[in-house]
N, C-alpha and C positions, 0 to 999 in steps of 0.2 A: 288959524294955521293948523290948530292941531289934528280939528274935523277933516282937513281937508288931505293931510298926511296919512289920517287911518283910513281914510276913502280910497285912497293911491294904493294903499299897503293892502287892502282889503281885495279891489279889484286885481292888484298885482299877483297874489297868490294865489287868487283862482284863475287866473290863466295860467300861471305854469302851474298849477296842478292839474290841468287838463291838457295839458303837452307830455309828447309820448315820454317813458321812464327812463327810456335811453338816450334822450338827451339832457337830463342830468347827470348821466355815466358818465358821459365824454366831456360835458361840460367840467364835471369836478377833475376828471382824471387831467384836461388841460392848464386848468389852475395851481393844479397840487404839484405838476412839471416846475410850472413857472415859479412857484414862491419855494420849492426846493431849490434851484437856480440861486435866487436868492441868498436862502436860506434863515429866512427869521427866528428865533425861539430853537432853533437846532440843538444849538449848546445847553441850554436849560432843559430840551427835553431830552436828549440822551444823558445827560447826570443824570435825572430822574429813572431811566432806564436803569443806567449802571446801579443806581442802588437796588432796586426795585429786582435786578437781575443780574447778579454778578459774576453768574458764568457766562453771562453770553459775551462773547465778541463785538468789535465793533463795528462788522459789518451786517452783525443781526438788528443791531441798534440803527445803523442807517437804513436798513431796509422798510422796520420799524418804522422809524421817522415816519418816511416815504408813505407808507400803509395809512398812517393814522393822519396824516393830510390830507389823503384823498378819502379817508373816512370821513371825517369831518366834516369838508363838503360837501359831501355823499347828503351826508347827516341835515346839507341847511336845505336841501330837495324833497328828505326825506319829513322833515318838520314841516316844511308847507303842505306835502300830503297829507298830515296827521290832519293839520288844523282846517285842509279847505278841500281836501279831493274825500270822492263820492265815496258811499261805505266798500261798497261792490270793489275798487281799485284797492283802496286797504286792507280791504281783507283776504284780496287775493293774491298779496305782497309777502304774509302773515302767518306761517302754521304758528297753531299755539298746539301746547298737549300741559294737560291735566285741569283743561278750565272746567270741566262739569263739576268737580268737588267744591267751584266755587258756585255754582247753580243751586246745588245740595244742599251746602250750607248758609247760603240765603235765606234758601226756602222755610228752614228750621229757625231764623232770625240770629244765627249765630254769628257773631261780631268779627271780622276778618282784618288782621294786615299785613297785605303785601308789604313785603320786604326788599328791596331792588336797590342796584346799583347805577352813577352814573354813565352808561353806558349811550356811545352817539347813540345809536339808534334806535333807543327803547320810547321813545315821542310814540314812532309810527306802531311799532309793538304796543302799547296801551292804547291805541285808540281802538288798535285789530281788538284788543281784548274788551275794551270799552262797547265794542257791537253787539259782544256776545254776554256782558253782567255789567250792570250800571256800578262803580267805585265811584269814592271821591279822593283825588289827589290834594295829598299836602304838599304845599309850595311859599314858597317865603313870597310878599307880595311886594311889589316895586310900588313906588312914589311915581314913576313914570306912565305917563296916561298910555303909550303906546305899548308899555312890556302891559299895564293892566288889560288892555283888551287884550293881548294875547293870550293870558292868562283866564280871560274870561271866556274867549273862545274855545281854552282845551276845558274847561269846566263843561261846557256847555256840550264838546263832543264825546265827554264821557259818561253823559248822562245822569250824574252825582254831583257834579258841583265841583268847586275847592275849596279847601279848609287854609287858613291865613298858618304858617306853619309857627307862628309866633304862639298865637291862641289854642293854652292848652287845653281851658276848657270847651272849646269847639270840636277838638279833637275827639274827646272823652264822651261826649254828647252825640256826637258823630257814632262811636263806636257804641254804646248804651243804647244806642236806640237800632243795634243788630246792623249796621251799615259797614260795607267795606271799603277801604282806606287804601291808599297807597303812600309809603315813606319812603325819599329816597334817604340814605344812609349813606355818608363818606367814608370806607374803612380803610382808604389810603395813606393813612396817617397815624400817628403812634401816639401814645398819651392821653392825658384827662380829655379830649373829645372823645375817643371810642369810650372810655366808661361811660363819659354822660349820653353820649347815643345809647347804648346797649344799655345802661338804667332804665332811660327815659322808654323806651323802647317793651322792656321787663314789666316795667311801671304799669307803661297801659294795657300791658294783656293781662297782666294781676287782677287789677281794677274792673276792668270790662269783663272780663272772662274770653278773650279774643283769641281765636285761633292764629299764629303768624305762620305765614306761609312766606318762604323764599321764591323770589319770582326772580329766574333766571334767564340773561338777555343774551343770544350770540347769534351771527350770521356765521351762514354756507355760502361763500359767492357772491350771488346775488339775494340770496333767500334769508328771511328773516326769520328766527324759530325765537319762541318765548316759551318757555317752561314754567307751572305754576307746580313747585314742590312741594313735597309731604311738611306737614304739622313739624312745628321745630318745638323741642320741649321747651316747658317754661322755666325749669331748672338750668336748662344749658345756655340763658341766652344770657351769656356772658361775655365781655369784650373780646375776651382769646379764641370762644369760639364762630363769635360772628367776624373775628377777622381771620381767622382761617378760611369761612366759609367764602368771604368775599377774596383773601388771595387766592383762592383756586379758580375763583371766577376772573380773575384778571389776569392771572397768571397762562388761561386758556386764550382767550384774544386781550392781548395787550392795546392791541391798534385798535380796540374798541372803546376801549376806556377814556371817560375824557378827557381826565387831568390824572397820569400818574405820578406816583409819590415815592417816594424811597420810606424806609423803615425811620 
């Protein structure tokens, strides 16, 4: 049963990754109507807002809502393109700016990691980026055979692998041996998790010697722009400053972010 489901799932995603882009627009945009109708998860996600955003109104928060529904779905078009459409359609989905520093720094065997947040759309943004310098993403691994091959397919389109985000010495050995990494990092949330991220985070660029680069994710429209940022000190990578960094990042598209948080 289970061969025969990733068969389905397999052939499924390559046909709509090769069905034109605008009909996942209209597609999501007609879903995201209907379950606003609805309205599921409204009330939990506008408190989330109001904390998260206290000046605003609550017709920015509905608006909100609305945005980040049809982001979402946007987002499960967008994840089948990462994982099954051709490089040529990705990457012409994709501006990135500032990837040659990471070409650079390759080259010289210096140890790299992306820094990023969970934002919908950053699937298809790493694969774009994925064409142009092989990473290996760290990701927590499922028990589930079918999240596993998904998971083994963006391995596979990033050109690096994945690292189990459990196994720290993978990670370490990952980075020792000059390879660049990608962490996604939660700073939506307040307390002893942002110290142990930003520790663990401190920890391995101490160790390695690793340069961290913030790789910042937001849409125009339709257009998808990835930024790979300037060197972040190793001095500064402290819980208040990498959550500042990432409220500015959320705080510019909200309806991008996947899950927001209040303080």
């Amino acid at each position: 049963m289970g061969t025969v489901l990733l068969t389905v799932m397999d052939a499924t995603g390559w046909c709509i990754a090769r069905l034109p882009p605008a009909i996942g627009q209209i597609s999501s945009r007609m879903l995201a109507f209907f379950l606003e109708r609805i309205g599921p998860g409204r009330a939990s996600f506008s408190a989330s807002l109001a904390a998260c955003f206290p000046d605003r109104d609550l017709d920015w928060q509905t608006h909100t809502h609305r945005a980040h529904l049809q982001c979402r779905l946007r987002g499960i078009f967008e994840l089948i393109d990462s994982l099954w459409a051709d490089p040529a359609r990705v990457t012409g989905r994709v501006h990135i700016v500032g990837w040659p520093q990471l070409v650079a720094l390759q080259r010289r065997g210096v140890p790299v990691i992306l820094l990023a947040g969970h934002f919908i759309g950053l699937p298809l943004a790493v694969r774009a980026l994925a064409e142009r310098v092989p990473l290996r993403v760290v990701a927590r691994m499922f028990r589930h055979r079918l999240f596993q091959q998904l998971l083994a397919r963006l391995g596979h389109r990033t050109g690096g692998g994945l690292i189990d985000g459990a196994d720290g010495r993978a990670i370490r050995r990952s980075l020792m041996r000059g390879e660049t990494i990608l962490i996604l990092a939660d700073y939506g949330m307040s307390g002893a998790s942002q110290s142990a991220a930003s520790h663990a985070v401190s920890r391995l660029a101490h160790r390695s010697g690793a340069v961290v680069l913030p790789l910042h994710y937001h849409r125009h429209g339709r257009a998808h722009q990835l930024c790979v940022g300037t060197p972040l000190p190793l001095a500064g990578l402290t819980a208040e400053a990498l959550q500042s960094l990432y409220t500015a990042w959320i705080q510019e598209s909200p309806a991008e972010y996947l899950w927001p948080r209040g303080p």
